[in-house]
C-alpha angles and dihedrals in degrees: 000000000000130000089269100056084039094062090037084061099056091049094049098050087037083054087050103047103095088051092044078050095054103049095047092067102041081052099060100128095054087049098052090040093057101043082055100057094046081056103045079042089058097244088129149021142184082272100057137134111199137177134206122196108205108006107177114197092342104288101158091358100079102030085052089052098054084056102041143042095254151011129189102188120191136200146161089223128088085183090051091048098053088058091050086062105045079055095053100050099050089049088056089235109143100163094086130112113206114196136178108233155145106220089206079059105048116098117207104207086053090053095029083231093144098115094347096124137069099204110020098187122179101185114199083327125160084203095087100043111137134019102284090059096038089052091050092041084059096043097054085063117079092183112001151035134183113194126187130175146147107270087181131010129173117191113193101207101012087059095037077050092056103045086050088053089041094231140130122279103205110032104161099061088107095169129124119266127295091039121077105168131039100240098059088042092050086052088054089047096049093044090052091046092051096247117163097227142181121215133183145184129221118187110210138182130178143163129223130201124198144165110253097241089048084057096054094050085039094052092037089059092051105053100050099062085073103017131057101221129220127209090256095051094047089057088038088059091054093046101056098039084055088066100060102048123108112192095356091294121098117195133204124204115210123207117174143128124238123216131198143194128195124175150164115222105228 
């Protein structure tokens, strides 16, 4: 990723906060269920030191506070992090690091991160998204990891978007054939290296409304972090996105499947 894509990507998940922020609290129950079962798993205790790469508003941070000693919580957005925050204080947590950080630029050694962490957790993040960061990702936990990750995702207009453009949609699986998708290559690495797992699957489906010209600036965004995007491409982007617009307001289904993995090293 170059400076330019790095920059694309912080605007893009500073453009998306609010919505991240939204969705986090309308979500309460899934948060709390999950943070329970990493618990009841033995993922954490009351003594550990955890650490979640891109944390968004707070969505596991500040839950997982308020159940270990410690969590260092990391993520490219300023936006993201001040919601983090906002979150954090009214739930009272104050054992909580925010950084602002892009987890393909940390360096370990720099931070001495390498098995520094009880939990390390990347939750649905693009941060880990090939094997250098995975690796890394593994290496930061000295006992534990939690991995989510979409396994299958349809998106009615994005994909419709990138046909038209004629670019790649998923441009960050940067894993070796057959796999297309972390989640189904981690299981492959933790089955070579002898680990005991746990992996499940989550069907979802969802359904997003926008102005058109917040879906230009939305699909735009998004492309950028990966593309480098001509003039042509930019109005082509508006123009197709013109043309399936009903009312000014163009809307995307979403059908996909979630997987996670959640281990103990042993």
């Amino acid at each position: 990723m170059n400076t330019e894509q790095q920059k694309a990507s912080q605007s893009f998940w500073n453009s998306r906060a609010h919505h991240f922020d939204q969705k986090t609290a309308e979500r309460s129950a899934e948060r709390e269920a999950l943070v329970s079962r990493l618990e009841a798993g033995g993922l954490i205790s009351s003594e550990s030191q955890v650490l979640d790469i891109g944390c968004g508003p707070g969505t596991y941070a500040v839950p997982l506070a308020e159940r270990t000693r410690w969590v260092t919580a990391l993520d490219v957005s300023s936006q993201m992090l001040g919601f983090c925050k906002e979150r954090a204080v009214l739930a009272g947590v104050k054992n909580l690091t925010l950084l602002e950080m892009d987890w393909r630029e940390t360096n370990l050694e720099t931070h001495q991160w390498e098995g520094a962490f009880d939990l390390a957790m990347a939750s649905m993040s693009p941060g880990v998204h090939n094997m250098e960061t995975l690796d890394k990702f593994m290496k930061a936990s000295r006992k534990a990891c939690y991995l989510s990750a979409f396994v299958r995702r349809n998106d009615s207009l994005g994909d419709a978007l990138h046909r038209h453009l004629q670019v790649d949609s998923r441009p960050y699986d940067g894993f070796p054939a057959p796999y297309t998708n972390k989640i189904d290559y981690t299981d492959h690495v933790l089955q070579q290296q002898g680990y005991s797992f746990s992996r499940n699957h989550f069907d979802r489906r969802w359904e997003q409304s926008m102005s058109l010209e917040e879906a230009i600036d939305h699909y735009t965004k998004r492309l950028l972090m990966s593309h480098s995007l001509t003039k042509e491409q930019h109005k082509s982007i508006a123009d197709f996105l013109q043309t399936q617009a009903v009312d000014n307001v163009v809307t995307e289904i979403t059908d996909a499947t979630v997987g996670e993995l959640f281990w103990i090293k042993g």
